[in-house]
C-alpha positions in Angstrom: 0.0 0.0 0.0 1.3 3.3 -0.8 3.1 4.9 2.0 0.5 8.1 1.8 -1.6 6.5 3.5 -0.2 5.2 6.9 -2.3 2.8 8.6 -4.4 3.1 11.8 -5.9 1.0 14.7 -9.0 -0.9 13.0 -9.5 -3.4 15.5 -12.9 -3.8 17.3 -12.7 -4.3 21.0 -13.0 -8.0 22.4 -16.4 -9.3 22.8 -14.4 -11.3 26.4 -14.3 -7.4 28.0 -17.4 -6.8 29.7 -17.4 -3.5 28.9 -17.2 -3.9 25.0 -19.5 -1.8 24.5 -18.1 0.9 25.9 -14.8 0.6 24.7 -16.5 0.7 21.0 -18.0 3.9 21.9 -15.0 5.6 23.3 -13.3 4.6 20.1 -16.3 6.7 18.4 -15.5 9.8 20.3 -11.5 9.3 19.8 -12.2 9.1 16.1 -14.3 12.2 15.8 -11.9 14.1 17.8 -9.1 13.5 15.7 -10.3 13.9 12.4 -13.4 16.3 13.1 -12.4 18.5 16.1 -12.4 21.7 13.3 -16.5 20.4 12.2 -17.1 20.0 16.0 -20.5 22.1 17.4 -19.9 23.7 21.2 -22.3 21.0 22.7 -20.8 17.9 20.7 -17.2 19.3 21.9 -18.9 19.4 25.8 -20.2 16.3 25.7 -17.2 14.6 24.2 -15.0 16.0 27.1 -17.2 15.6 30.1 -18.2 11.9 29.0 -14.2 11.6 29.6 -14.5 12.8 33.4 -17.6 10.4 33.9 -16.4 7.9 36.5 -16.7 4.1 34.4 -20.0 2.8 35.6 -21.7 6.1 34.6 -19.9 5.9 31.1 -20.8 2.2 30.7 -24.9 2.7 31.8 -25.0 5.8 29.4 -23.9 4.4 26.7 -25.7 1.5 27.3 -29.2 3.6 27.5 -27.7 5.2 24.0 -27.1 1.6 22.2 -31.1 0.7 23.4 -34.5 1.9 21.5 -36.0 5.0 22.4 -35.4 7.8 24.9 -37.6 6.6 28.2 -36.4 3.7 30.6 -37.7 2.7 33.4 -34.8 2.8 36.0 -35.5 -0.9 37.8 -35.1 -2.5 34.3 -31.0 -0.7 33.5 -29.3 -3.6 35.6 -26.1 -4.8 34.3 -23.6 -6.9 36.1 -20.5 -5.2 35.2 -22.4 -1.8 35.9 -23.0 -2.8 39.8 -25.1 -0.3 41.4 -27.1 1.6 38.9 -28.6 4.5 41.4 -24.9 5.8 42.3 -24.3 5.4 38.2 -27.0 7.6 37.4 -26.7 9.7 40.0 -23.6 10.9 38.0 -25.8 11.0 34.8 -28.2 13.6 36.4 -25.4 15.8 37.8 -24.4 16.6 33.6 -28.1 17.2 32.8 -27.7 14.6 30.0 -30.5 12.4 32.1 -33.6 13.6 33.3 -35.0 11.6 36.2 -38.6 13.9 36.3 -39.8 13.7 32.5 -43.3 14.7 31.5 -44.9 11.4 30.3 -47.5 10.8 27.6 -50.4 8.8 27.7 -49.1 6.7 25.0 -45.5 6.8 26.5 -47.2 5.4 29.6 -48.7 2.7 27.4 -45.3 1.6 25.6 -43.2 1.6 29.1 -46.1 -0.5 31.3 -47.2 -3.8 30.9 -51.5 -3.7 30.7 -51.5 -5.4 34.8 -49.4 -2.1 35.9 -51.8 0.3 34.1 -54.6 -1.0 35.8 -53.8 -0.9 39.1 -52.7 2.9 38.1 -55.7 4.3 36.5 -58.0 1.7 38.6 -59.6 0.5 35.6 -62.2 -1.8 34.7 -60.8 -5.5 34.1 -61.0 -7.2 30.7 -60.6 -4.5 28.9 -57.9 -5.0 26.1 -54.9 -2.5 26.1 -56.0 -0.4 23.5 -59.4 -0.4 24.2 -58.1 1.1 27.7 -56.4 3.3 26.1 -59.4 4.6 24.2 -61.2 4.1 27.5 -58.7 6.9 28.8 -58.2 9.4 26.1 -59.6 12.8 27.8 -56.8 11.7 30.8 -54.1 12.7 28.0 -51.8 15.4 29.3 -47.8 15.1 30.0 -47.0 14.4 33.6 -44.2 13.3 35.3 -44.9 9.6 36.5 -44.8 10.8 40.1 -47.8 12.9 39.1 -49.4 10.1 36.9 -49.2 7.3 40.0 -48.4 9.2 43.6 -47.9 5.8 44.8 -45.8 4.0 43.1 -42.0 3.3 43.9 -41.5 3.1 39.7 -38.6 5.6 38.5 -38.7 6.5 34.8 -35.5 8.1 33.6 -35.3 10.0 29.7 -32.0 10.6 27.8 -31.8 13.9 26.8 -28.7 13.5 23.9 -30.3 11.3 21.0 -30.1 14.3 18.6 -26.5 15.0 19.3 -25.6 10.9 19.6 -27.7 10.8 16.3 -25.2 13.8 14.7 -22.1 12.1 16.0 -23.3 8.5 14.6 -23.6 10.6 11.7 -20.3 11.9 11.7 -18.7 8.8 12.2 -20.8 6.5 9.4 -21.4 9.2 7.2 -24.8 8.1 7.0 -27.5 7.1 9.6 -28.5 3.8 8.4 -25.7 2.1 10.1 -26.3 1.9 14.4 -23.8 1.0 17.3 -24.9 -2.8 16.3 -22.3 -2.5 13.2 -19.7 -2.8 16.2 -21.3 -6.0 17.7 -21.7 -7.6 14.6 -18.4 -6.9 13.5 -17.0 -8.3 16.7 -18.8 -11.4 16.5 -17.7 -12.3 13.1 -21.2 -11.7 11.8 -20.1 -9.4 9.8 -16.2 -9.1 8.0 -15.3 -5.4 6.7 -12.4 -4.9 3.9 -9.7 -3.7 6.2 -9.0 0.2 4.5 -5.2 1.9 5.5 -7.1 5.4 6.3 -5.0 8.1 6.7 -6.1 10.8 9.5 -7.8 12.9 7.3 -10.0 10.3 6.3 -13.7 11.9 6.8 -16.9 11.9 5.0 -17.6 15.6 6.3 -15.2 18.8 4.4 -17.6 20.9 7.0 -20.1 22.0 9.3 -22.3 23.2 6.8 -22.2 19.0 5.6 -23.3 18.0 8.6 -26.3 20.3 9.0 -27.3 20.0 5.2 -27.5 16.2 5.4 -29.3 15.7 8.4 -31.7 18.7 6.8 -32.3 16.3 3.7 -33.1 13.3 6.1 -35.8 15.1 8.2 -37.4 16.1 5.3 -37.0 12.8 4.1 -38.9 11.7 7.0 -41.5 13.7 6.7 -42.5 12.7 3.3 -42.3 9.1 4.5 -44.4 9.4 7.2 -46.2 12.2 7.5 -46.4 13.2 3.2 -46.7 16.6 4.4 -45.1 18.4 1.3 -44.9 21.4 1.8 -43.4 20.7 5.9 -40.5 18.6 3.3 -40.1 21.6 1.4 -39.4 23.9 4.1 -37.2 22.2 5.2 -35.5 21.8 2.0 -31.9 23.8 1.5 -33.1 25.9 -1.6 -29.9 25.8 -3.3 -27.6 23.5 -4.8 -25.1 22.0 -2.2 -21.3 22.4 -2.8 -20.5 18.6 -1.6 -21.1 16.6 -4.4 -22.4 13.5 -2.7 -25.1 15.2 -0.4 -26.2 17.3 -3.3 -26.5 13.8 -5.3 -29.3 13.1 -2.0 -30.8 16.5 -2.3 -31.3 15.5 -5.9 -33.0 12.5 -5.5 -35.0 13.8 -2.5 -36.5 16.9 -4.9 -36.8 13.5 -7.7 -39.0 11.8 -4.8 -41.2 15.2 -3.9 -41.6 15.7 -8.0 -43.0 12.1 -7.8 -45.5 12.9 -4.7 -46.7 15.9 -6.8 -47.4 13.6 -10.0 -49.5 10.9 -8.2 -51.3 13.9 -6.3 -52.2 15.4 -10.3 -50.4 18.2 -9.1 -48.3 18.4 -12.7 -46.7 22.3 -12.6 -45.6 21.1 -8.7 -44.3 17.9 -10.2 -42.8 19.6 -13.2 -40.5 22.5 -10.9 -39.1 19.8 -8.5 -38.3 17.9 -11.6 -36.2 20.7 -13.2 -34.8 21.3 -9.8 -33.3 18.1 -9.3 -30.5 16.8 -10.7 -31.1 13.3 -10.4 -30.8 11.9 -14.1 -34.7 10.1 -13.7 -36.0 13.8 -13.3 -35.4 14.4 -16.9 -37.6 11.6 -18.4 -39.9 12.1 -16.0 -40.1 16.5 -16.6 -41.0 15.1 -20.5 -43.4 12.8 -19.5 -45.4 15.1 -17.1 -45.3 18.0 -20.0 -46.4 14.8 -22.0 -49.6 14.4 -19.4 -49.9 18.0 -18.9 -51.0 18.4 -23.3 -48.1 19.9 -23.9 -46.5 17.3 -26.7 -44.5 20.1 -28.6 -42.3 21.4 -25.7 -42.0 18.0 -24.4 -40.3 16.9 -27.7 -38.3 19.9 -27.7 -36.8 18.9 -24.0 -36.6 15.1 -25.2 -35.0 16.6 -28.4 -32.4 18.6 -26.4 -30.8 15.6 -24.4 -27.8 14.0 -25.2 -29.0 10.0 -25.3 -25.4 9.3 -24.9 -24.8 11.0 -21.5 -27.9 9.3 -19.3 -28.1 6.1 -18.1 -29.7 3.2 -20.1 -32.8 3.2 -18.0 -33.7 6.2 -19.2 -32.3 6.0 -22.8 -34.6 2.9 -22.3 -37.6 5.3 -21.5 -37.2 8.0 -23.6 -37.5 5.3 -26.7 -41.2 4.7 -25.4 -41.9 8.3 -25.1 -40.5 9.6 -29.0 -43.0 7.6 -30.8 -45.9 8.7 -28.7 -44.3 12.5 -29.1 -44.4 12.0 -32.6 -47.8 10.6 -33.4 -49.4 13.3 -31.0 -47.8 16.0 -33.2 -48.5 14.2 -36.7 -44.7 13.8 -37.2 -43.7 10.3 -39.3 -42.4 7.4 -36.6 -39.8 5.6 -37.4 -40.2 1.7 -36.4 -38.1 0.7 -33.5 -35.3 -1.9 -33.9 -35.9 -5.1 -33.2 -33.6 -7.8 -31.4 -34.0 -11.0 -32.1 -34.7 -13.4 -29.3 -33.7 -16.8 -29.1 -36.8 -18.6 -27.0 -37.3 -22.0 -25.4 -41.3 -22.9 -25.0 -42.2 -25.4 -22.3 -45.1 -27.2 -21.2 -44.7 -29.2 -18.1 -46.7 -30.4 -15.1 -47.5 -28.2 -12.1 -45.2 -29.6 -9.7 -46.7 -30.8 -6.4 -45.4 -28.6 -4.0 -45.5 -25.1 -4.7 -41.8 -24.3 -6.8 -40.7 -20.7 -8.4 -40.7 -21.5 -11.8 -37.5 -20.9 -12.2 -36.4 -24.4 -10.3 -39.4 -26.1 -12.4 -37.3 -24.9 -15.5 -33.9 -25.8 -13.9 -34.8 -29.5 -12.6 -36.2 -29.9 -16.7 -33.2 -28.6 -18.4 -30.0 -29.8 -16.3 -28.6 -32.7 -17.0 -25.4 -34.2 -15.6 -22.9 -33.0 -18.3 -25.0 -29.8 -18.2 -25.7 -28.8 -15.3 -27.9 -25.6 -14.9 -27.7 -23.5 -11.7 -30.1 -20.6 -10.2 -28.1 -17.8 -10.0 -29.9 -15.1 -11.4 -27.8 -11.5 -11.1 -24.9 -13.2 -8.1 -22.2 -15.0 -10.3 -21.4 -11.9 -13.1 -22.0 -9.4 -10.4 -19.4 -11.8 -8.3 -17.0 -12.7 -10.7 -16.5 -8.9 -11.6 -16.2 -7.9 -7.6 -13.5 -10.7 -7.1 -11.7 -9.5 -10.4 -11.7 -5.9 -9.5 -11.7 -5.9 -5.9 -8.4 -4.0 -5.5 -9.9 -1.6 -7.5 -13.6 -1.6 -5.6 -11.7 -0.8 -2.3 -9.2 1.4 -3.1 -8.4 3.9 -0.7 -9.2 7.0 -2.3 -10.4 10.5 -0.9 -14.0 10.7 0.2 -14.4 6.7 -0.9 -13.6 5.2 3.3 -14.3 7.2 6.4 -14.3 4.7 9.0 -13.8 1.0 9.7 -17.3 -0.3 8.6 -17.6 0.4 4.8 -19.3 -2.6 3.2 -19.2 -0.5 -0.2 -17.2 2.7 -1.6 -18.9 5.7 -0.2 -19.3 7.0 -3.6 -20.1 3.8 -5.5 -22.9 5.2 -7.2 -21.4 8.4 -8.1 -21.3 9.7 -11.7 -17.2 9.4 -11.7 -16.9 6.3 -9.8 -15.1 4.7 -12.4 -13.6 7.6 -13.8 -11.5 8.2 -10.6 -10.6 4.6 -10.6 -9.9 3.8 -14.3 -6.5 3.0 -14.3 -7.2 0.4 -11.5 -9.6 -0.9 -13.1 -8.0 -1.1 -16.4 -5.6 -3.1 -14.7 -7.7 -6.1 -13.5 -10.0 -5.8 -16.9 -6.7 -6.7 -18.1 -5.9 -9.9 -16.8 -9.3 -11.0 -19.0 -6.3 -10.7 -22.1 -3.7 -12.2 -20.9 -5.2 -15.1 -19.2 -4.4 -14.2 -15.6 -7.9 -13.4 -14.4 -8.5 -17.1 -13.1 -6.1 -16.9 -11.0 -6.7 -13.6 -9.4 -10.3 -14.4 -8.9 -9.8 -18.0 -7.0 -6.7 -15.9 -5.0 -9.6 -12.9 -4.1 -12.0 -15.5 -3.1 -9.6 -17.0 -1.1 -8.7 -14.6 0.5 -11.4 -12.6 1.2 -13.6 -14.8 1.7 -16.8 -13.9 3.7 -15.6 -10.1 3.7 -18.7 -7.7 2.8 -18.8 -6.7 -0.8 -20.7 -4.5 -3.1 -21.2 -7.2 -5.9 -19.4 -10.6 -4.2 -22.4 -13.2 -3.5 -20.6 -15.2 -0.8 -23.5 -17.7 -0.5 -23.9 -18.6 -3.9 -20.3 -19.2 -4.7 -17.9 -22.5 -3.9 -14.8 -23.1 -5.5 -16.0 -25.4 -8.3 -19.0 -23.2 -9.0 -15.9 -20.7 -9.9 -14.0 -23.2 -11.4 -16.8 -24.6 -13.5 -18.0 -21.2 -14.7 -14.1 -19.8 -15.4 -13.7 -23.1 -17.5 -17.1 -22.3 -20.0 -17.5 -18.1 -19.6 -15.3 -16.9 -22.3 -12.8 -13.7 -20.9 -14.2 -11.5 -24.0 -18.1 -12.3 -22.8 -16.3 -11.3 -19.2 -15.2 -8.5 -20.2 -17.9 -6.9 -22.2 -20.5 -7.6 -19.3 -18.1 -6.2 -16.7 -17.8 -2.9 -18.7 -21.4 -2.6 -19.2 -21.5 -2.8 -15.0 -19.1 -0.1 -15.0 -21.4 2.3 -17.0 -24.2 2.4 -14.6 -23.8 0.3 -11.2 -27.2 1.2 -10.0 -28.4 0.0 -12.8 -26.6 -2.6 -14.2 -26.3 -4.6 -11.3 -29.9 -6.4 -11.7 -32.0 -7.8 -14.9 -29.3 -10.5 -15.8 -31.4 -13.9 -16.5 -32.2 -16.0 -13.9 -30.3 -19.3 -14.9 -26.9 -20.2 -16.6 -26.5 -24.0 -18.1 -22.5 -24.9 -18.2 -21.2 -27.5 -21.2 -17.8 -28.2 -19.4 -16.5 -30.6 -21.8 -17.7 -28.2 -24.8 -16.5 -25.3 -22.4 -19.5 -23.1 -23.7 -22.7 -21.9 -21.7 -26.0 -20.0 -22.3 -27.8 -18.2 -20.2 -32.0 -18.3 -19.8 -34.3 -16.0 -18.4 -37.3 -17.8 -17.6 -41.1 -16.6 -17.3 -44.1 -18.0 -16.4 -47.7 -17.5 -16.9 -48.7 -14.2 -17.2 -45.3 -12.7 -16.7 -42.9 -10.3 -18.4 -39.9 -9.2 -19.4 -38.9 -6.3 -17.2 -37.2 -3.2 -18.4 -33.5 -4.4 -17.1 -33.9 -8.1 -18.4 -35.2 -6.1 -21.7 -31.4 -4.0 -21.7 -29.4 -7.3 -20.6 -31.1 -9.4 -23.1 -30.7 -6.7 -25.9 -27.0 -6.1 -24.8 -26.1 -10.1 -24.8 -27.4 -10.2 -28.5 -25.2 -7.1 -29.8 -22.4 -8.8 -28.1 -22.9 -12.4 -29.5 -23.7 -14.2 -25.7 -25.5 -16.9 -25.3 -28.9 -16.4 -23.9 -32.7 -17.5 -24.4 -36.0 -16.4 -22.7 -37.9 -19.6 -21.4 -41.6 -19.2 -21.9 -43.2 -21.7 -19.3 -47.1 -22.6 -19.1 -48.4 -25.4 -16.8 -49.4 -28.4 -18.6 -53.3 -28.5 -16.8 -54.0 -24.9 -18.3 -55.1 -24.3 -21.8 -52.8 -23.1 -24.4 
């Protein structure tokens, strides 16, 4: 590795200390304050130091209380061996003001920390009654109280954390996204899960600034509301108006003004639709700004936008769509269509029984085809996607600005970004070129080898063995490899699914074909439409399986 980037403690603390936990989480705070003391807000910086001064049993039961769901516990139920004596523990935890051991408590928070016996006894009410028909039965009682105040009487304690939003900014901080908890450590520790192991240097961060920080956790809350509120206009205030200077967040705000300009469309709110549309910059926006025009009467400007794109420079999903959409352009308007090519498709038609138990269709075809000097395996998008991670894996994971943050990258930070393979070309140059020479074989049994299990992108660990790999290296030719690997490279997100569902092997022929198969009733979707198209300008093997049950008429 090159010597730029000098490697750093990646280890996850061992599961045999009882206070794993909250070793894991010190780690956290060490890692922000090395490589984001500058992006550091007063109360983060606060925190951060006085969890430092917390004597160990008040460190272990916060974070503990962090690590669990929600904010409201009920005090009896925080024991812990290795804690000892949770009262003097907290005790510490109310002194920073971090705890509050008085909250005011919800009718429905009461609900979701008692079990239905306790609420009884504390509202005195009638028996039988189902838990939320008691809570029905007490809906005009329904104003915050501390629990003191809800039940004089009883000797309960319900504490509240007051530091999820700034936990939730420093998880962000240290992910660089919020999908990923404080379970990534457990798993990781366990075995469950197996992280590339990246040489970070210490500037390694997903955040160039403050201003990062705040716009992403902007574009998730109004994410959320749209999800579960669909308040639009609460999602557009929320919204930073302008385009973002950090490339990747601005690629979220894009698809987040994409997702409103969809909300708009299925509401028939089309001039909405069509402004969040040519606000965003997500690539889908443009097919879908022509096609609301299109649905809004206006064919002529519609053309003129579809007119005015360059084909070349959008994905083939939507070079895909905008196909459909000319035609229809051009018989609105009374313009002359041109027909649209046509592929021929190699087809395989089947009759068989309905099996006995139920069985996709896809192992009905699979059982009727293989044969023991062809076998036929079920592997759908996993062994191309896999053979081209294990091929290119030095180039997947390579250490470049902005692509690994922190310890727990199962993918490239910027994997889907529009120059993920132009920053990487060389690399990947290099391991396209061991298809030429004859080399790729071994590099892909080495990679699975050696990486075996480790959390990939494209690698299907639990569809591969070695003489799946051997058997499919013997009969894929490196020219098919190649061509299907660069046609990944072009659009990952897109790419990466529609490849037919089965793949017969000749070994002693050492040639394959591929077969998508569909049953009654279904269709080719639009990916399996680009694959199969792409497989026939390339001169691969493949066939669509047309299947109908034998008891049905034809």
């Amino acid at each position: 590795m090159d010597e730029q980037y000098p490697a750093v403690c990646t280890m996850p603390a061992a599961l045999e200390d009882p206070f794993y936990y909250l070793a894991n989480f010190r780690r956290v705070l060490d890692w922000l304050n090395a490589r984001y003391a500058d992006l550091l807000a007063p109360d983060e910086q606060a925190f951060i130091d006085g969890f430092a001064r917390l004597p160990q049993p008040a460190q272990a039961l916060l974070v503990r209380m962090i690590m669990r769901k929600g904010e409201l516990f009920r005090v009896n139920r925080l024991n812990y061996a290795e804690i000892g004596s949770t009262a003097e523990a907290l005790q510490s935890l109310l002194t920073t003001g971090w705890v509050d051991d008085a909250p005011l408590l919800t009718l429905d928070e009461l609900f979701r920390l008692f079990t239905l016996n306790e609420l009884q006894r504390l509202f005195d009410a009638p028996r039988g009654l189902r838990k939320s028909e008691l809570r029905e039965h007490l809906a005009a009682h329904d104003r915050p109280d501390t629990l003191q105040q809800w039940w004089p009487h009883s000797e309960e304690c319900v504490c509240a954390l007051r530091l999820m939003p700034l936990c939730d900014r420093l998880r962000l901080m240290f992910f660089g996204n919020l999908r990923q908890d404080w379970s990534t450590f457990v798993l990781a520790d366990l075995g469950i899960h197996r992280y590339e192991t990246i040489i970070l240097d210490e500037a390694a961060r997903g955040f160039r600034c403050r201003q990062d920080v705040d716009d992403y956790l902007a574009l998730f809350r109004c994410q959320e509301i749209l999800a579960n509120e669909g308040d639009l206009q609460r999602a557009l205030a929320g919204l930073p108006a302008t385009a973002l200077d950090n490339p990747w967040i601005e690629a979220r705000r894009a698809r987040l003004l994409f997702q409103l300009g969809q909300h708009c469309e299925r509401a028939g709110d089309l001039p909405q639709a069509l402004a969040l549309y040519q606000a965003s910059g997500d690539p889908q926006a443009r097919v879908r700004e022509i096609r609301v025009l299109e649905r809004d009467g206006d064919a002529q400007q519609a053309l003129q936008r579809l007119e005015a794109l360059d084909p070349q420079a959008l994905p083939a999903e939507q070079q895909q769509q905008l196909q459909r959409i000319l035609p229809r352009l051009q018989r609105q308007l009374g313009l002359p269509v041109l027909p649209a090519p046509r592929i021929a498709q190699a087809r395989i038609d089947l009759c068989l029984p309905r099996p006995a138990e139920p069985s996709s269709v896809e192992w009905v075809v699979l059982e009727h085809l293989s044969e023991v000097q062809a076998p036929v395996f079920y592997l759908e998008n996993a062994l191309l996607n896999s053979l081209f991670g294990l091929l290119c894996w030095e180039a997947i994971f390579a250490p470049l600005p902005g692509a690994f943050f922190h310890p727990f990258h199962a993918a490239p930070a910027d994997l889907h970004a529009s120059d993920f393979h132009v920053r990487r070309a060389a690399l990947f140059q290099r391991c396209l070129a061991r298809l030429d020479d004859g080399s790729h074989r071994q590099a892909i049994l080495a990679t699975f080898a050696a990486k075996f299990g480790t959390l990939s992108p494209f690698v299907h660990w639990q569809a591969l063995d070695a003489e799946l790999l051997d058997l499919a290296l013997d009969c894929l030719p490196p020219a098919h490899l190649r061509a299907c690997f660069e046609r990944l490279l072009q659009d990952i997100r897109g790419n990466r699914a529609g490849m037919p569902d089965l793949i017969q092997f000749w070994p002693a022929e050492r040639r394959y074909r591929m077969i998508e198969v569909k049953g009654p009733g279904d269709r080719l979707q639009d990916n399996q439409k680009r694959w199969l198209a792409f497989c026939a300008t390339q001169g691969i093997p493949v066939e669509v399986c047309y299947l109908r049950w034998a008891d049905t008429p034809a």
